[in-house]
C-alpha positions in Angstrom: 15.0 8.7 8.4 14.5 9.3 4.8 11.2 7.7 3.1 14.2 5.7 0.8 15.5 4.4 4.1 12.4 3.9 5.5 10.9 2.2 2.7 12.8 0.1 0.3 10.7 -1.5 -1.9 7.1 -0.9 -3.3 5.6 -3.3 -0.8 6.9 -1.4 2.3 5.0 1.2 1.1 1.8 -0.6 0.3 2.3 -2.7 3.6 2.0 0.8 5.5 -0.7 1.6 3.7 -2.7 -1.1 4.1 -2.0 -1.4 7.6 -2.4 2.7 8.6 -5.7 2.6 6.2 -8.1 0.1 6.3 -10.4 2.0 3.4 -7.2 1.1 1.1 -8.0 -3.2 1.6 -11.1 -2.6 -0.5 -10.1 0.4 -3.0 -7.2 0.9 -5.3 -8.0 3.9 -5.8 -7.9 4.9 -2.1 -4.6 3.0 -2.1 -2.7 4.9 -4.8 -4.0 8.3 -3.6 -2.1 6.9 0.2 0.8 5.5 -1.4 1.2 9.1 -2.9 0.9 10.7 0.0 3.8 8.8 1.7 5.5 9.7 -1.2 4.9 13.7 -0.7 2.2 14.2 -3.2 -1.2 14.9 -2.0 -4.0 15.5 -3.9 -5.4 18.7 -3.3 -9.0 18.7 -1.8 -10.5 20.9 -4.5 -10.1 18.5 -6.7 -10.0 15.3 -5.0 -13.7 14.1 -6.1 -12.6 14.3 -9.4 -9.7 11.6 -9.3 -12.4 9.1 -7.8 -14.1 10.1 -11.1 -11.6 9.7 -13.7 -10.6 5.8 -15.3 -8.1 4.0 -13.1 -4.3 3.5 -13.6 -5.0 0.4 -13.8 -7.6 0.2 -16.5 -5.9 2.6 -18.9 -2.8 -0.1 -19.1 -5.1 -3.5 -19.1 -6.8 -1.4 -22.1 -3.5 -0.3 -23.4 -2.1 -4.2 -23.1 -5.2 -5.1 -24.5 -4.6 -3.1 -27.8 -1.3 -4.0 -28.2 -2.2 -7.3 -27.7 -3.9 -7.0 -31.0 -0.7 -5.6 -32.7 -1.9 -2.1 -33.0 0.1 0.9 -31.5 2.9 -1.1 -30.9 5.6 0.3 -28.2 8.7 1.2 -29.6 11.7 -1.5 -29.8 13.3 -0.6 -26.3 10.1 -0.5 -24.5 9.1 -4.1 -25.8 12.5 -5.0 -25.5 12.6 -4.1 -21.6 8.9 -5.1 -21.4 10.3 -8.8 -22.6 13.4 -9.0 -20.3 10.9 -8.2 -17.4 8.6 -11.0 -18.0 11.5 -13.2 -18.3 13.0 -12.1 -15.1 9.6 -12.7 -13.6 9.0 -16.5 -14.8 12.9 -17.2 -14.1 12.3 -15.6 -10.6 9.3 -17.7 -9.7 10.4 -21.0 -11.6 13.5 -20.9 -8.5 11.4 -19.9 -6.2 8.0 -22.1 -6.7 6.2 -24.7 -8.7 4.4 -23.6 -12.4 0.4 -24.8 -11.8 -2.2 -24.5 -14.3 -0.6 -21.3 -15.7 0.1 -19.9 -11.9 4.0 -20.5 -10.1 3.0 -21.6 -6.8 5.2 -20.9 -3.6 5.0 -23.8 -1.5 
């Protein structure tokens, strides 16, 4: 079985993750480096200790957004064009499927 077979969405491959790992519940690092892995990339060990050293994924786009948000370094038309029809999608998506609550859709 192929890994697009065997997982089909993003959350298959988390789920395994978090259920084959328990060190990934409580790191996101730990998490991305095992989601990786299932995906065929591993990191090598030589150099391993430095990716727990460098600034998150995650914190390089909150930054990013962050900056943006202020109107400086501005993506170019398609990206905030597609960056848009997401976030659209999204609220659409959870305005069918739940109830809007103090800012949060809520899934009853």
């Amino acid at each position: 079985m192929s890994l697009k077979e065997k997982f089909k969405k993003a959350e298959d491959i988390v789920m395994h993750c978090l259920k084959k790992y328990p060190k990934t519940r409580s790191s996101d690092r730990e998490l991305l480096r095992r989601v990786w892995e299932v995906q065929g990339y591993k990191l090598p060990k030589k150099t391993l200790h430095l990716y727990f050293m460098v600034m998150s994924p995650e914190t390089c786009r909150r930054s990013r957004q962050k900056i943006q948000a202020m109107g400086l370094f501005r993506p170019d038309e398609k990206t905030r064009q597609k960056r848009l029809d997401y976030a659209e999608d999204h609220r659409l998506h959870h305005k069918k499927t739940g109830r809007y609550v103090g800012g949060l859709y809520v899934i009853e």
